[in-house]
C-alpha positions, 0 to 999 in steps of 0.5 A: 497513526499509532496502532494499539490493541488491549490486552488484560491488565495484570497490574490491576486488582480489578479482573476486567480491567484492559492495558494498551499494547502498540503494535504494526510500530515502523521503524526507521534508519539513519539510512531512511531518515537521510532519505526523508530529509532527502524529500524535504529538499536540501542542497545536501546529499545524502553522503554529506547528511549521514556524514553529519549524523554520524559526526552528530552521534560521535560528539554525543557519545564522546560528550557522555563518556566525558560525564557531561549532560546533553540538551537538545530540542529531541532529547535531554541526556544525563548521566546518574549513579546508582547503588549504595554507598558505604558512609561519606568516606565510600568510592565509586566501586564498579563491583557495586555501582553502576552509572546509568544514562538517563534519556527524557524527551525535549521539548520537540518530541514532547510536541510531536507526542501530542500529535500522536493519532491512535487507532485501535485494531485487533490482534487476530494472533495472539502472542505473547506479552511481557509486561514486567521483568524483575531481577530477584538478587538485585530488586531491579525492574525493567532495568538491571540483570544480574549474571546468575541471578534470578529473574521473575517475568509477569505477562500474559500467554507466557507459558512455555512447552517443556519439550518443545526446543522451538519454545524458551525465554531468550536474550538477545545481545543488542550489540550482536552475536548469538543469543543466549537461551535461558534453559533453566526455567524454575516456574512456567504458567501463563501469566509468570516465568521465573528463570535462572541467568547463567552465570557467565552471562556478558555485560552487556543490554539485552532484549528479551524474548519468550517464544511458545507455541501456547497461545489463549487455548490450553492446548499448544499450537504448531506455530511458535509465537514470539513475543518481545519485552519493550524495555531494554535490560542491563547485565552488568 
């Protein structure tokens, strides 16, 4: 059962118009998933399924790394360039070019997606909500960050309290380590935040994250709210 409740629609001129967001979603590990399979019953034991998935996942990799395409009944994987060339004559240049991996689903997934039962429930606690995040240098969204550039966010209950250090936009290393606070925030209203990327930044993807304890109400609350971007983003 997929979860969603509606949120305003800022994508749209017309002032009532209401946009899905998916919420309660479970996630699942490698871990659980052997699990799962454990209780369709199989001779395996889960040592030797994660064993495999973990084989499965190095020929993947090693065959994306080598430039080739990956088609499978889950997913089709395909490598693309993007970023302008200078005339015929031009060479790829990591300065200017960047090579992307595109994931689109198979057929499988496509199956299960139209099997999908939704059901609406209400968010009793509002948080905040990202819908767009565009980078200003570069003309990227949803997609591409660049080190020390701008980037402008669009949502809803995005407004941060200045002086309180629990509210900011952050991003969070998918990889890990520490995260990164965006501390310099050029315009803060509830529906817009643009912020200035640090100019070391890390290559690297990112989630992004606004975390304020402003809600609906015009007055800030006690609690801090979080709210995560659904997309992930790319420095470098």
């Amino acid at each position: 059962m997929l979860d969603y409740s509606l949120v305003e629609n800022l994508l749209t001129p017309a002032p009532d118009d209401a946009m899905a967001q998916v919420v309660n979603v479970r996630s699942y590990s490698e871990d659980e998933i052997a699990d799962l399979m454990l209780k369709r019953g199989t001779l395996l034991t889960k040592a030797d399924i994660l064993a495999v998935l973990e084989v499965y996942r190095e020929v993947i990799d090693d065959l994306v790394a080598d430039g080739s395409a990956v088609n499978t009944a889950l997913m089709h994987i395909s490598p693309s360039i993007a970023g302008v060339f200078n005339g015929l004559g031009d060479s790829f240049d990591p300065a200017r070019h960047t090579i992307k991996v595109n994931l689109n689903q198979g057929a499988a997934l496509r199956s299960a997606a139209g099997r999908i039962k939704t059901r609406k429930v209400q968010v009793a606690d509002p948080i905040p909500y990202i819908v767009e995040v565009k980078d200003v240098l570069s003309g990227s969204t949803n997609d591409h960050l660049t080190a020390g550039g701008v980037v402008q966010m669009r949502g809803s209950r995005l407004k941060l309290v200045a002086d309180d250090p629990t509210n900011g936009i952050f991003l969070l290393p998918i990889a890990g380590g520490a995260e990164v606070r965006l501390a310099v925030v050029v315009e803060n209203k509830p529906a817009r935040l643009i912020v200035m990327l640090p100019a070391d930044l890390a290559a690297g993807e990112y989630h992004l994250e606004v975390r304020t304890t402003y809600t609906t109400s015009p007055k800030p609350t006690h609690t801090v709210k979080a709210g995560r971007f659904n997309k992930t983003l790319t420095v470098g």
